[in-house]
C-alpha positions as CSV (number, residue, x, y, z in Angstrom):
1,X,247.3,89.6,-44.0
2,X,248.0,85.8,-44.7
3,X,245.9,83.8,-42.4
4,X,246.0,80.0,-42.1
5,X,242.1,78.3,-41.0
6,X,241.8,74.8,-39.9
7,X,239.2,73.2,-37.4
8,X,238.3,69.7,-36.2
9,X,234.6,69.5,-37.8
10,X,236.0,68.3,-41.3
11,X,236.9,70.1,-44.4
12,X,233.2,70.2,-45.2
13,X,231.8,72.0,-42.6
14,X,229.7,74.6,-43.4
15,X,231.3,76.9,-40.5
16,X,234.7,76.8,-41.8
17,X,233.8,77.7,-45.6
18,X,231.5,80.7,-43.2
19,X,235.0,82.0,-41.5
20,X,236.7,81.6,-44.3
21,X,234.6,83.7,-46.4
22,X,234.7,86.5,-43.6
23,X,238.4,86.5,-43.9
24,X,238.4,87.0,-47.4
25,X,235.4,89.5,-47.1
26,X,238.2,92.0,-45.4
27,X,240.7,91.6,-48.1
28,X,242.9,88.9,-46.2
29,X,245.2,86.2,-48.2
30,X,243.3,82.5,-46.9
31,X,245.2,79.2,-46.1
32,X,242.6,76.2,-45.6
33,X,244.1,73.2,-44.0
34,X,241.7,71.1,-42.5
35,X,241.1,67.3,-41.7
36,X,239.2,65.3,-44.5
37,X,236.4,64.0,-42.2
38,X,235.3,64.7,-38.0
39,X,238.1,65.2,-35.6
40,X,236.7,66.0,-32.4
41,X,237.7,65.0,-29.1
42,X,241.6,64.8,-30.5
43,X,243.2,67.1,-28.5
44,X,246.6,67.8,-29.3
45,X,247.2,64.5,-31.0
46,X,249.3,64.6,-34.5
47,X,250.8,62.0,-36.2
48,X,254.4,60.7,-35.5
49,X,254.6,57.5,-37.6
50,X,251.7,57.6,-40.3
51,X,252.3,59.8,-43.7
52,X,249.8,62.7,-44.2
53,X,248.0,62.1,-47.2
54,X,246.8,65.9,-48.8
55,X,244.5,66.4,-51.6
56,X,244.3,70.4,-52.8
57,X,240.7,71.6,-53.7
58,X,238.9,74.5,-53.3
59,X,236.6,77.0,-51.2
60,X,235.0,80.3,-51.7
61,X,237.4,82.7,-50.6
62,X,240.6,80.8,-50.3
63,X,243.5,81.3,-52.5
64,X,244.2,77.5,-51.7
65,X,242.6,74.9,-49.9
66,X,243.9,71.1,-48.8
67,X,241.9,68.6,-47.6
68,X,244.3,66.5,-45.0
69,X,243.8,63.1,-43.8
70,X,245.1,63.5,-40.2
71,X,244.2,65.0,-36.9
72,X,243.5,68.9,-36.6
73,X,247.1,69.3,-35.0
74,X,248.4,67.6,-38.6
75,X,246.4,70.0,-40.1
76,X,247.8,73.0,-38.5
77,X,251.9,71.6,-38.3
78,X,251.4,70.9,-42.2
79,X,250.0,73.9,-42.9
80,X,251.9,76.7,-41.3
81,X,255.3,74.3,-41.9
82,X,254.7,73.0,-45.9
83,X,251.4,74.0,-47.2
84,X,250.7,78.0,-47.1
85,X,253.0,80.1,-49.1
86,X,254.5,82.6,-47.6
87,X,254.3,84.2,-43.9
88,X,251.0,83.1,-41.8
89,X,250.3,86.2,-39.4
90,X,247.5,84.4,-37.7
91,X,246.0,81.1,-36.8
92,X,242.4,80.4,-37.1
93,X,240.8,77.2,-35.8
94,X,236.9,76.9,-36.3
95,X,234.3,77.4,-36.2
96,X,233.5,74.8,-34.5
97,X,230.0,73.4,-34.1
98,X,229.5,73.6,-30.3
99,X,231.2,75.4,-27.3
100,X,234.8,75.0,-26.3
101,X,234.3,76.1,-22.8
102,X,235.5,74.6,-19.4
103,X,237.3,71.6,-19.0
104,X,236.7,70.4,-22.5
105,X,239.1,72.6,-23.9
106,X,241.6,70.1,-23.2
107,X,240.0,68.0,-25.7
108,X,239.4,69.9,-28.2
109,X,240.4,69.6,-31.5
110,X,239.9,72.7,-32.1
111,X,241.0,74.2,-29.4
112,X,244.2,71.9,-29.9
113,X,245.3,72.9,-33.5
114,X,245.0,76.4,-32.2
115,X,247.5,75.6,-29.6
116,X,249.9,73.9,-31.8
117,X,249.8,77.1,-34.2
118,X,250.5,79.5,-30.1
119,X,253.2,77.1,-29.2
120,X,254.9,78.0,-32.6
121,X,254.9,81.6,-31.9
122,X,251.7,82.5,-34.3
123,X,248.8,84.3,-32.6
124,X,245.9,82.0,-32.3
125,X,242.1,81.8,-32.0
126,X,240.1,78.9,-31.7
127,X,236.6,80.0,-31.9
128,X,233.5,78.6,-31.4
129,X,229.6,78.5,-31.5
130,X,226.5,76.0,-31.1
131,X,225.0,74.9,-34.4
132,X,221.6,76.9,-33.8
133,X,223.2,80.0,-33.5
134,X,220.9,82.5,-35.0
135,X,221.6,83.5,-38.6
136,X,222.5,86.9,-37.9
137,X,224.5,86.2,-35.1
138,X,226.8,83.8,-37.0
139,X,227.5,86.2,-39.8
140,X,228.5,88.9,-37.0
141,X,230.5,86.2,-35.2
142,X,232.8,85.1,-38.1
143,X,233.7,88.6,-38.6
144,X,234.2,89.7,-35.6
145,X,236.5,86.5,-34.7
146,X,238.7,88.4,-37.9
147,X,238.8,91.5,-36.7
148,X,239.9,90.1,-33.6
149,X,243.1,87.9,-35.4
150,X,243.7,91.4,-37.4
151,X,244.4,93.0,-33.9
152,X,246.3,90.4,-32.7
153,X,248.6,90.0,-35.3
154,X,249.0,93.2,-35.2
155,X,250.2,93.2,-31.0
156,X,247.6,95.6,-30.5
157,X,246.2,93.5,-28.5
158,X,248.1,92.0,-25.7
159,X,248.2,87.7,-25.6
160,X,250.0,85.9,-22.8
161,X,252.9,84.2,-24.6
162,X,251.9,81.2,-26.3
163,X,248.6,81.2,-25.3
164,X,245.7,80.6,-27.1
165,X,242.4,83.1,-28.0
166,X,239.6,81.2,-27.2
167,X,236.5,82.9,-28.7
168,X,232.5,81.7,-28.0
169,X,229.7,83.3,-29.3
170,X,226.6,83.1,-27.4
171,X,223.3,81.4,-29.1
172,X,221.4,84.2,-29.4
173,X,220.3,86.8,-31.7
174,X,222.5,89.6,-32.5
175,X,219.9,92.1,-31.0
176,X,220.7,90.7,-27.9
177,X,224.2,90.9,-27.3
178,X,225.8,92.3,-24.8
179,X,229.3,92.7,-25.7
180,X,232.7,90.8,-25.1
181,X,234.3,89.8,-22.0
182,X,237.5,89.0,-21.2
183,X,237.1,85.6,-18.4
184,X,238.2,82.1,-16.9
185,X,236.7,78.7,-18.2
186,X,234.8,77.3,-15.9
187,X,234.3,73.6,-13.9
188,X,232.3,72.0,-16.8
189,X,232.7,68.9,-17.6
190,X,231.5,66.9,-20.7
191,X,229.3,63.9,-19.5
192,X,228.9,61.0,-21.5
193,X,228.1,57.2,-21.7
194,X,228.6,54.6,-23.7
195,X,225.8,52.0,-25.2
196,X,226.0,48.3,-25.9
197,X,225.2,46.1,-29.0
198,X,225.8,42.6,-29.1
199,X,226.1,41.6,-32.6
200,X,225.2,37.9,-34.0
201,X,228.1,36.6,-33.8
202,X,229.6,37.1,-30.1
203,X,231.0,40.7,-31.1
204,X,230.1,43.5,-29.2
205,X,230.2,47.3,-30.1
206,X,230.0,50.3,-27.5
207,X,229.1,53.7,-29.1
208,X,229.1,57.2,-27.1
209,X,226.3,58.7,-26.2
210,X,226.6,62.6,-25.0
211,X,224.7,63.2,-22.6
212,X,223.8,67.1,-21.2
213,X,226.0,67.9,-17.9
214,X,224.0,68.7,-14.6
215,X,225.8,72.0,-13.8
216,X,225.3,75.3,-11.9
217,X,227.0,77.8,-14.6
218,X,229.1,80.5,-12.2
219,X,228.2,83.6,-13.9
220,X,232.0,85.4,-14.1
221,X,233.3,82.7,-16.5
222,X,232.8,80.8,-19.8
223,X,229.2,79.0,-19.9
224,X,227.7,81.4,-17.5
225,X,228.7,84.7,-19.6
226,X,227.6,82.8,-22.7
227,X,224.0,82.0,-21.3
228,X,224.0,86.0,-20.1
229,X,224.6,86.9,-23.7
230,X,228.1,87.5,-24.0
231,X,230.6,86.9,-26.4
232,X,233.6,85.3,-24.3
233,X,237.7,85.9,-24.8
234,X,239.3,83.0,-22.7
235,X,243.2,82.7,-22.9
236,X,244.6,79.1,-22.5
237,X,247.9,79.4,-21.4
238,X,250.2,76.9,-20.8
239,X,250.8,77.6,-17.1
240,X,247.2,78.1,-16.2
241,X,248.1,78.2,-12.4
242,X,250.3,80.2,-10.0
243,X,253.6,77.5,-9.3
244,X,254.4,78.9,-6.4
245,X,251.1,78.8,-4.5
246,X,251.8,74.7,-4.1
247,X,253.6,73.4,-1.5
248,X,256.8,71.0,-3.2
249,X,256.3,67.5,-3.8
250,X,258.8,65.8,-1.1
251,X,261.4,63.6,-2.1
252,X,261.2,59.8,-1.5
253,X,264.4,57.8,-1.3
């Protein structure tokens, strides 16, 4: 199979060179397209009015690799549209450094790329772990988020239409994992805050500060599986709700 990786952490990330060696470990054909430096927190923004610039370089197990200065969307549109020769049969987007679980999956970059790559009609995975993973863990995870795009691609597997595979693996060590489960995100929401510097001059700079969520994790979906030791399969879909369970907006003239 052909299969076209991107993510949101850069070009450099050491996850990304990790998938894409587990694709090429089972005999795939690999497609790298993936931002030049950080991207994360751009959702599903691309670029409408800047040019892309692409530089072509290369990574252990891709047969060719570009190094885009845009958003993780760019990345994706360029590279299923211009960049990988041939048919893509699957859409990788990771591995992100961190989970993509609740409400910050709508900004996500690399949960957005992914979603670019479903709305086109590819099956897509954007997959995910925190940066201490355990070593063992990792390795498993990276392959197992393959085998999981082989079935896919494959339809033997069945996606919502246009919907994306959103894969988390949890921070453990492989001994203790429990298996996969299918489930909802859940009500998390990223908390952050921004801190002040006045510079000598009258200028004055703000930078984020993350800052950890106070949350009770409900244990059916996302953060509370992950936490149990389970690897999660979330599919975003772009009706996430039942339409017809809300009353209709009334008319005012």
């Amino acid at each position: 199979m052909h299969f076209l990786l991107t993510n949101d952490d850069g070009f450099d990330s050491p996850e990304l060179r990790l998938l894409c060696r587990a694709a090429a470990a089972r005999g795939h054909r690999v497609t790298v397209s993936a931002p030049e430096s950080q991207q994360s927190g751009k959702s599903h923004a691309f670029s409408v009015f800047d040019p892309l610039f692409v530089r072509e370089e290369t990574m252990e197990g891709a047969s060719r690799a570009y190094r885009v200065r845009g958003t993780p969307v760019d990345c994706c549109r360029l590279g299923f549209m211009a960049l990988a020769e041939g048919k893509v049969d699957a859409v990788l987007s990771g591995i992100n450094a961190g989970y993509n679980i609740g409400l910050a999956t709508y900004v996500s970059g690399t949960v957005g790329a992914a979603r670019e790559a479903a709305f086109a009609g590819y099956p897509a995975l954007a997959v995910s772990m925190e940066p201490r993973t355990p070593e063992d863990m990792r390795l498993f995870f990276a392959d197992y988020a393959v085998r999981a795009a082989e079935l896919f691609a494959r339809k033997e597997i069945a996606c919502p239409p246009q919907s994306v595979v959103n894969l988390n693996a949890p921070c453990r060590p492989l001994s203790e994992l429990k298996g996969a489960k299918v489930c909802g995100i859940s009500k998390l929401m990223y908390k952050d805050s921004y801190v002040r510097y006045d510079g000598p001059r009258g200028d004055v700079t703000y930078w984020l500060r993350p800052m950890e969520p106070e949350y009770n994790p409900e244990p059916d979906r996302d953060l509370g599986l992950l936490i149990d030791g389970w690897i999660t399969v979330s599919y975003l879909t772009p009706e996430p709700i039942d339409q017809s369970a809300w009353t209709d907006f009334p008319l005012q003239k």
